[in-house]
DOZA-391674 format. One record per residue (C-alpha): x, y negated, z negated. Coordinates in steps of 0.2 Angstrom, whole numbers. Each point is the difference from the previous one (the first is absolute). Example, Ala and Ser with C-alpha at 12.3 -4.5 7.8 and 13.67 -1.06 7.14 Angstrom:
<r <62 22 -39>>
<r <6 -17 3>>
//
This chain:
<r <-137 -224 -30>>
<r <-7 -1 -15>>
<r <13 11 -8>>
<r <14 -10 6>>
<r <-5 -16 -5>>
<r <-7 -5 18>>
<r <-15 -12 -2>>
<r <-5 -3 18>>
<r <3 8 20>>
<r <11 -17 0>>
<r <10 2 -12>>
<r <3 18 5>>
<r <5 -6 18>>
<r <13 -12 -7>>
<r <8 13 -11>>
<r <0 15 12>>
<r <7 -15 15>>
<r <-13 3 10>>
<r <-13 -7 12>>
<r <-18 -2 -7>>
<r <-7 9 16>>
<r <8 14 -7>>
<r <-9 2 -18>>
<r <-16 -3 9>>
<r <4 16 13>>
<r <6 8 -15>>
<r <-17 -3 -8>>
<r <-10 5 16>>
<r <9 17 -1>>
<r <10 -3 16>>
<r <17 5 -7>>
<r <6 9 14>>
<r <1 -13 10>>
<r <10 -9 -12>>
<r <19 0 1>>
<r <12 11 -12>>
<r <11 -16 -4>>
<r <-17 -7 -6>>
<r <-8 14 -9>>
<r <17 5 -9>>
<r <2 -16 -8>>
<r <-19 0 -6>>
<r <3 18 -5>>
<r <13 -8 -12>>
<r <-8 -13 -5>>
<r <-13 9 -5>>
<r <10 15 -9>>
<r <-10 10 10>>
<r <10 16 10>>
<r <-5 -3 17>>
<r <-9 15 5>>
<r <-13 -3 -14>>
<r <-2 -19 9>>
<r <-2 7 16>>
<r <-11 14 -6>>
<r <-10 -12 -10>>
<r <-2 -15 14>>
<r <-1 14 14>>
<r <-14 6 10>>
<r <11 16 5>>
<r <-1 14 -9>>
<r <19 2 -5>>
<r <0 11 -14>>
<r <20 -1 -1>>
<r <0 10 -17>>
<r <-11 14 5>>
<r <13 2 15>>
<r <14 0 -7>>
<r <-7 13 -13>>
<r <-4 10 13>>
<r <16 -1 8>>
<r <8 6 -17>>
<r <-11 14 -3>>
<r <2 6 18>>
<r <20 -1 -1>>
<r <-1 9 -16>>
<r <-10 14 7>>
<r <14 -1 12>>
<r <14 3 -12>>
<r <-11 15 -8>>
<r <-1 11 13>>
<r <17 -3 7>>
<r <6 6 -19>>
<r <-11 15 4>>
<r <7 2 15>>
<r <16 1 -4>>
<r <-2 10 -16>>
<r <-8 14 11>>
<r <15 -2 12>>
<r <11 2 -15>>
<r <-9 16 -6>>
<r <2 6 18>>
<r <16 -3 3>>
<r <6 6 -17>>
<r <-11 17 6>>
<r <7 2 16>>
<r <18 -3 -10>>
<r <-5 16 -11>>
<r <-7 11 12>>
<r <16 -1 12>>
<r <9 3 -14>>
<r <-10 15 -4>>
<r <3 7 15>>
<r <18 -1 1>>
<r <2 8 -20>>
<r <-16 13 6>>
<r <13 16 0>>
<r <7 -6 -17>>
<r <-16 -5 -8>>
<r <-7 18 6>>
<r <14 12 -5>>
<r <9 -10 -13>>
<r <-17 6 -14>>
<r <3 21 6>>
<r <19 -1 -1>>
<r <-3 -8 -19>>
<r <-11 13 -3>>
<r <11 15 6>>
<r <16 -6 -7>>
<r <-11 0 -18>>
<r <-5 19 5>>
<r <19 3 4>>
<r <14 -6 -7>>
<r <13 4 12>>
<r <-7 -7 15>>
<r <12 -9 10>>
<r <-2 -18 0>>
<r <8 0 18>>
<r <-18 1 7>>
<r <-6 -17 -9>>
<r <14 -8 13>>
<r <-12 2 16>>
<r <-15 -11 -10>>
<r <13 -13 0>>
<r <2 -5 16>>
<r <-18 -7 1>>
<r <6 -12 -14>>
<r <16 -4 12>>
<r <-9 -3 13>>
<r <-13 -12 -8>>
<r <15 -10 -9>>
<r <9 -2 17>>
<r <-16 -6 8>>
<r <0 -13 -13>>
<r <17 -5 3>>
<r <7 6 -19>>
<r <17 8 0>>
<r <9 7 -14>>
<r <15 -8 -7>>
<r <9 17 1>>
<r <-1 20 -1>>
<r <-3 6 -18>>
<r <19 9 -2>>
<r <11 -14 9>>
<r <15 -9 -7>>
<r <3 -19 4>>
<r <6 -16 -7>>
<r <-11 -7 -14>>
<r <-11 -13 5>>
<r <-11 -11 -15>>
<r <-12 -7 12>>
<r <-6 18 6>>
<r <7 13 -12>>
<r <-6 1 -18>>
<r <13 10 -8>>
<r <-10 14 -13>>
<r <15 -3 -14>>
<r <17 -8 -5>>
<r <6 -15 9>>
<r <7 -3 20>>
<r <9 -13 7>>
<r <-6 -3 19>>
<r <10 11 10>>
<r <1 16 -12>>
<r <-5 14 9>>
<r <-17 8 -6>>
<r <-12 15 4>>
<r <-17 -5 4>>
<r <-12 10 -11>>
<r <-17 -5 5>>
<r <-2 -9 16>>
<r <-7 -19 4>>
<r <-7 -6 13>>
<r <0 -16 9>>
<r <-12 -10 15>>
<r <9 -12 12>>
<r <8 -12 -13>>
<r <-10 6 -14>>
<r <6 11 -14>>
<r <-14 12 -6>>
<r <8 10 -13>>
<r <20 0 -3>>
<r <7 16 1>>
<r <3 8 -17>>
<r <19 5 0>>
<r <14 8 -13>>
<r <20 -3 -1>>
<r <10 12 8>>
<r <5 13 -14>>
//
């Protein structure tokens, strides 16, 4: 009261428009039984927040601050493990993601390193026995859903959005070879197949 320039439990009922009886159960610590309307307004006129008034004037043992704290650091455990959880999720998932893939490029990632290592050995080995190891990587871009944009060797009309020509100039609709494959995925272009004018 003092603070706010109250002199007396009168003067204090006047300005917070309030009864007397209700400064003297204040006084007695019987603010529970008190109306909100009534302890709002002494709440404000004592620039006071009212949990403090009803903590202060209160023989319950509130402890508003210590609850919510708690409640925060309880929601923030929360959030932690959930971030773990779905971290380790990630890493399993991304896991399992690499081990299927594993075994669908097994035969090629067996016999791809001997084939290197023979063809070093022997020059003249025919390259028509690296074609089988492809078929793995075939099958594993068709379980994906990737296509190419066309066989490496075919004509067909220029096309800017998926053909990137290797040299010289095209107009859409001049008939190019495709060098070097690309690839797209539903909608998506991957890589634009790399192509050359027809000579």
């Amino acid at each position: 009261m003092q603070r706010v320039g109250i002199v007396s439990f009168k003067a204090l009922a006047s300005t917070a428009g309030v009864s007397q009886r209700q400064i003297w159960r204040l006084r007695q610590g019987e603010i529970e039984q008190m109306r909100v309307e009534t302890i709002l307004k002494l709440a404000q006129v004592l620039q006071v927040p009212i949990n403090v008034l009803v903590i202060t004037f209160s023989n319950l043992d509130l402890a508003l601050p210590q609850t919510e704290d708690k409640n925060i650091d309880t929601l923030k455990q929360e959030y932690q493990r959930l971030q773990t959880q779905l971290e380790q999720q990630r890493q399993t998932l991304f896991q399992e993601f690499q081990l299927s893939s594993l075994q669908v490029l097994e035969s090629c990632l067996l016999q791809l390193p001997t084939f290197a290592v023979k063809a070093q050995e022997n020059p003249d080995l025919s390259a028509t026995k690296l074609l089988p190891l492809m078929r793995p990587l075939q099958q594993l871009l068709h379980q994906w859903g990737i296509e190419q944009i066309a066989p490496v060797g075919s004509t067909l009309p220029y096309n800017p959005q998926l053909h990137q020509l290797l040299k010289g100039n095209a107009q859409p609709g001049d008939v190019v070879t495709v060098r070097y494959t690309g690839y797209i995925q539903g909608e998506k272009l991957l890589y634009r197949a790399k192509v050359s004018l027809e000579e």
